[in-house]
C-alpha positions, 0 to 999 in steps of 0.5 A: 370713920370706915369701921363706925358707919359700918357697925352703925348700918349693922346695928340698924339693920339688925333693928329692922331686919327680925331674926330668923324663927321657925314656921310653925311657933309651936317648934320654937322651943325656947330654953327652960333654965331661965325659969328656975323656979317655975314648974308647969309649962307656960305659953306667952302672947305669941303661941311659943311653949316654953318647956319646962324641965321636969325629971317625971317626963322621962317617964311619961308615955304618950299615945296619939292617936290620930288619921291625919298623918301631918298632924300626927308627925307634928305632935310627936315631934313637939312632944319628944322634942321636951323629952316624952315618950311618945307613941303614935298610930293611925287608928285606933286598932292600931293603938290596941295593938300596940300594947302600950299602956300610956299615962296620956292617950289623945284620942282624935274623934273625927277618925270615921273607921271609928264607931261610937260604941268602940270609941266609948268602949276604947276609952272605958279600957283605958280609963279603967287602967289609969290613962288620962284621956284628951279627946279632940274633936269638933265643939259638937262632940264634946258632950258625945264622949267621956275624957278628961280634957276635949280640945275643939278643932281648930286647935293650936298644937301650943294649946293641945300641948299645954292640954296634955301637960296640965292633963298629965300633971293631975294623972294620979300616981300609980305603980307599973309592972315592969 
């Protein structure tokens, strides 16, 4: 009689006690081979991205751009976590230094060491080269710049996730010189 109160009281407790999830439901990764068939990422009701796996991501590079250095960190650990080679730096001058030549470059606009004649010019360079561009910025700015997708802040990192991903998806194929 012991032993069933006690798996009855586990069992109830389980009802009312949730699992333990992360903090932030963005670093909440949830398996992909449960969705066989499908093929583009996808985000539930709850904010949690779901990675799909797809064997060209080995292959996509990331650049973030960003000042703050929390927010930076926290892309790119979401983004590697699903298999991307992601690249990151403070400043834009940084990223031109670093003499990469990403199929992505997120592009944070409220950067103030950052002109709008270089902003524009950055991402002519750029876009002229094949790289997508996802600029986040205030609602504001969104006609200031010329990109492929904008994001307002405040954003979700889920929503600027699914962003680049559906932004990647469109890049169009191109050879790479080794």
């Amino acid at each position: 009689m012991g032993k069933i109160k006690r798996r009855f009281d586990l069992i109830r407790a389980s009802r009312y006690c949730p699992q333990p999830t992360s903090i932030i439901p963005e670093l909440s990764m949830t398996n992909s081979s449960k969705i066989p068939n499908e093929k583009s990422p996808r985000s539930d009701s709850t904010g949690i991205l779901s990675v799909i796996h797809d064997p060209s991501i080995l292959s996509t590079r990331i650049l973030l751009v960003h000042d703050n250095e929390d927010a930076l960190d926290a892309l790119s650990t979401i983004l590697k976590r699903q298999g991307y080679n992601v690249y990151t730096a403070r400043t834009p001058e940084d990223a031109v230094e670093q003499n990469i030549l990403p199929d992505v470059a997120v592009l944070h606009l409220a950067d103030h060491s950052l002109s709008r004649e270089h902003r524009d010019l950055l991402i002519a360079q750029w876009s002229a080269r094949g790289t997508r561009i996802v600029t986040v910025g205030n609602p504001w700015e969104r006609r200031a710049c010329y990109s492929d997708a904008f994001v307002a802040e405040p954003y979700r990192f889920s929503r600027l996730v699914l962003t680049i991903l559906e932004v990647r998806s469109q890049r169009p194929s191109r050879s790479r010189a080794a």
